[in-house]
N, C-alpha and C positions, 0 to 999 in steps of 0.2 A: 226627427219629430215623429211620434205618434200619436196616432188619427183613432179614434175612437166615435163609431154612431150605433145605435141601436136605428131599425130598419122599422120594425113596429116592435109591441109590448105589450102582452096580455093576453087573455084567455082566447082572442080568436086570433092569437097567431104571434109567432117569435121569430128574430132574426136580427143579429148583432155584427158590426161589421169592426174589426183592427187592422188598419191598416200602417204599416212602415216602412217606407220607403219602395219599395218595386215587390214589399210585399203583403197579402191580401190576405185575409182568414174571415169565413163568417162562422157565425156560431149560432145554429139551428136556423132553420129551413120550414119555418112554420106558415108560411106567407105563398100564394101560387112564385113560380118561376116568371110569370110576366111582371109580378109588382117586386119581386127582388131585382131585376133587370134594371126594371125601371129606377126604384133606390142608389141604382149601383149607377147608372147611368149618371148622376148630378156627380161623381167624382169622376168621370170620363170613364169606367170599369165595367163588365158583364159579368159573370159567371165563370166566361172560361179567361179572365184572369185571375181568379183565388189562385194559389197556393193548400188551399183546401177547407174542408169543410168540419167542423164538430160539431157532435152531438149531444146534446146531454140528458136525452128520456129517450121516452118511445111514444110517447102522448101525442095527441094529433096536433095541437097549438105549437108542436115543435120539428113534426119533421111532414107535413103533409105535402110540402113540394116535393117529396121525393121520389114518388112513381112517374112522374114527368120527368123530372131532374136525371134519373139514372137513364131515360132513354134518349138524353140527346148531351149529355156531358161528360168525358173521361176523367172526375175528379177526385180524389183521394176523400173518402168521409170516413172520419175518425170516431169511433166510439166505444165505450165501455166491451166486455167479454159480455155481458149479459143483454144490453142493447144491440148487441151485432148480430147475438141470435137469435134475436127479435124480426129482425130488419130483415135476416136471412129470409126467416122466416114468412114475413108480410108482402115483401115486394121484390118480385122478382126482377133478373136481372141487376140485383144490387152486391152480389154476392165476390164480383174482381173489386170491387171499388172500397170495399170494406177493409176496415184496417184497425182491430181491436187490441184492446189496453187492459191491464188489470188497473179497477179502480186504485188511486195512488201513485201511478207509473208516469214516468213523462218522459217527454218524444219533443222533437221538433219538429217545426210545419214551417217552410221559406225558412225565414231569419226569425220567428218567433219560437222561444224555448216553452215548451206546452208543461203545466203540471199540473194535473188531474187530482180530483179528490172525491169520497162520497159523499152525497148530500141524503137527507130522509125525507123521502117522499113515495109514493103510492104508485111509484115503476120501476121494475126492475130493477137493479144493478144502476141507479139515475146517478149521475155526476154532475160537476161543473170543473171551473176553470181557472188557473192562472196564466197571464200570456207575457213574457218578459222581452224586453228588446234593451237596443243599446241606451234608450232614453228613460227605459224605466219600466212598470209592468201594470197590467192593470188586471182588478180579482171579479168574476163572474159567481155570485151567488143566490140563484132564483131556485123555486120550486122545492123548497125544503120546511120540514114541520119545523124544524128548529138547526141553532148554527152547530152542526156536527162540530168534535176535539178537529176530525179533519182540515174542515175548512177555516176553523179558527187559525190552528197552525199556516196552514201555507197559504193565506190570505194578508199573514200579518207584515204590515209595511210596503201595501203595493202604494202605486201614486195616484191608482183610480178605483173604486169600487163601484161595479156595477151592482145593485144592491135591491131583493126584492124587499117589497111594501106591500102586500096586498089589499092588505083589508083594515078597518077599524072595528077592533071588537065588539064593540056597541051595538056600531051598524048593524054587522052580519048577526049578531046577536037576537035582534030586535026585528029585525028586515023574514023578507016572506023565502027564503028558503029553508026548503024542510029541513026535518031535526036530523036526519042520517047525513045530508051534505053539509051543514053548519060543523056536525061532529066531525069529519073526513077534514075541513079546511081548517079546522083546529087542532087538528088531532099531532100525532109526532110526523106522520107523512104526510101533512098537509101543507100550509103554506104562511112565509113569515108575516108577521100581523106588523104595523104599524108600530107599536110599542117594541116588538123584537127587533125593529129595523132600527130604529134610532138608539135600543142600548149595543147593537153591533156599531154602528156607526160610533159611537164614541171609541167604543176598543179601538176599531180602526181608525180612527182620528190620533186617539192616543200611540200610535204603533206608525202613525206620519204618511196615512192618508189625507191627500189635499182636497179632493173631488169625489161629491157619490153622487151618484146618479141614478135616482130610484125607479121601479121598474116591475113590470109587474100587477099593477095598480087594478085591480076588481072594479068592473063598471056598474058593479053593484052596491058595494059595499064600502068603497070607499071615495073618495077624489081627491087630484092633488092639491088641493089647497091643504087638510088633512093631515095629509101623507108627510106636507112640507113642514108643517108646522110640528107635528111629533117629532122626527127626526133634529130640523132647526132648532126648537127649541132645547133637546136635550142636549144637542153639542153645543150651544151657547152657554146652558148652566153650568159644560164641564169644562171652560174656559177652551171653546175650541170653535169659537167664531168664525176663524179666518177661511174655516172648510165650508167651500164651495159646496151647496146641494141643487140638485133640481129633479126635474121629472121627466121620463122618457114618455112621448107621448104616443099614447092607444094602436093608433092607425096611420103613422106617418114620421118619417125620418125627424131622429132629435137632432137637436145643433150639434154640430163636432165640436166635440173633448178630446185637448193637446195637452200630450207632457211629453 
């Protein structure tokens, strides 16, 4: 069986947890080290049982535990050739731990087969993720203006999609942020709108995803009722009912997703 939680989700902070069997992966470090602990701790796990760590920006909502993190943990953090030089660059003492990838390349972490892909967004060299095990694989696709050929390809046919939602056009449309960050969160590096997220979800539905699990979700511009209803409603029209949606929520561990 694999265990799948997100740890929190959204703009103040990220951090996704796969776990299979006696093996551990989280996926960004957006969250202090005490409330990742803490998360970790309701599966009986801390830190120093990962198997290892992924990256996939450079953005603060994604790695800000990790000036603390690198000075009291010996653990493997995996990230793109253009995030590693980032990292090199920002926080010291991270520079043994690091262990870079050309975006597209895949590697193994424990028992999880890792395959990497580009996403378009407004950081460097930014990626996400496919995580595959004996029971099945699940597709990490947050923080992108739109769904890269990438990520369409090697997302296709996982049995969970972690899937962002950010915003309702309308809302952010309409709502009091200025005109230069409205344009940024729309733009091709910006980030998937509600409408984007439910015509992926059907692909993926269609390609024999059973579970998405939205994420991501703007505490400004959108919410998940929203969020639910975009996506829900367009996989019901495309006869694709039986896919399980929900929502990872803000500030606090979602319910575990098994396949």
């Amino acid at each position: 069986m694999t265990q799948v939680c997100t740890l929190a989700s959204g703009s103040s902070g990220n951090a996704l947890l796969v776990s299979h069997g006696r093996s551990h992966v989280l996926v960004d470090a957006g969250i202090s080290v005490r409330r990742i602990n803490a998360a970790l701790g309701a599966f009986d796990l801390s830190i120093r049982d990962l198997d290892g760590l992924l990256i996939t920006h450079s953005h603060s909502d994604h790695i800000s535990a990790l000036k603390t993190w690198v000075k009291h943990y010996d653990l493997p953090i995996f990230t793109s050739d253009g995030t590693a030089f980032e990292l090199h660059n920002r926080i010291g003492g991270i520079a043994p731990l690091l262990h870079a990838f050309s975006a597209g390349e895949g590697f193994c972490v424990g028992d999880f087969a890792v395959r990497s892909f580009s996403t378009s967004h407004d950081a460097g060299d930014s990626v996400c993720y496919r995580l595959d095990t004996d029971d099945g694989s699940v597709g990490i696709l947050t923080d992108t203006g739109y769904v890269t050929p990438g990520a369409a390809k090697t997302l296709q046919g996982v049995s969970m999609l972690v899937l962002e939602s950010n915003h309702d056009v309308q809302t952010l449309l309409h709502g009091s942020y200025p005109y230069p960050l409205k344009k940024r969160i729309l733009g091709r590096g910006g980030h998937l709108s509600n409408d984007d997220a439910a015509q992926f979800a059907v692909s993926a539905a269609r390609s024999g995803t059973a579970d998405v699990l939205l994420a991501h979700l703007s505490e400004e511009n959108n919410t998940p009722a929203m969020a639910l209803d975009a996506v829900r409603s367009a996989l019901d029209a495309h006869g694709c009912g039986s896919v399980a949606v929900s929502v990872a929520p803000r500030a606090e561990p979602s319910p575990i997703h098994t396949f």
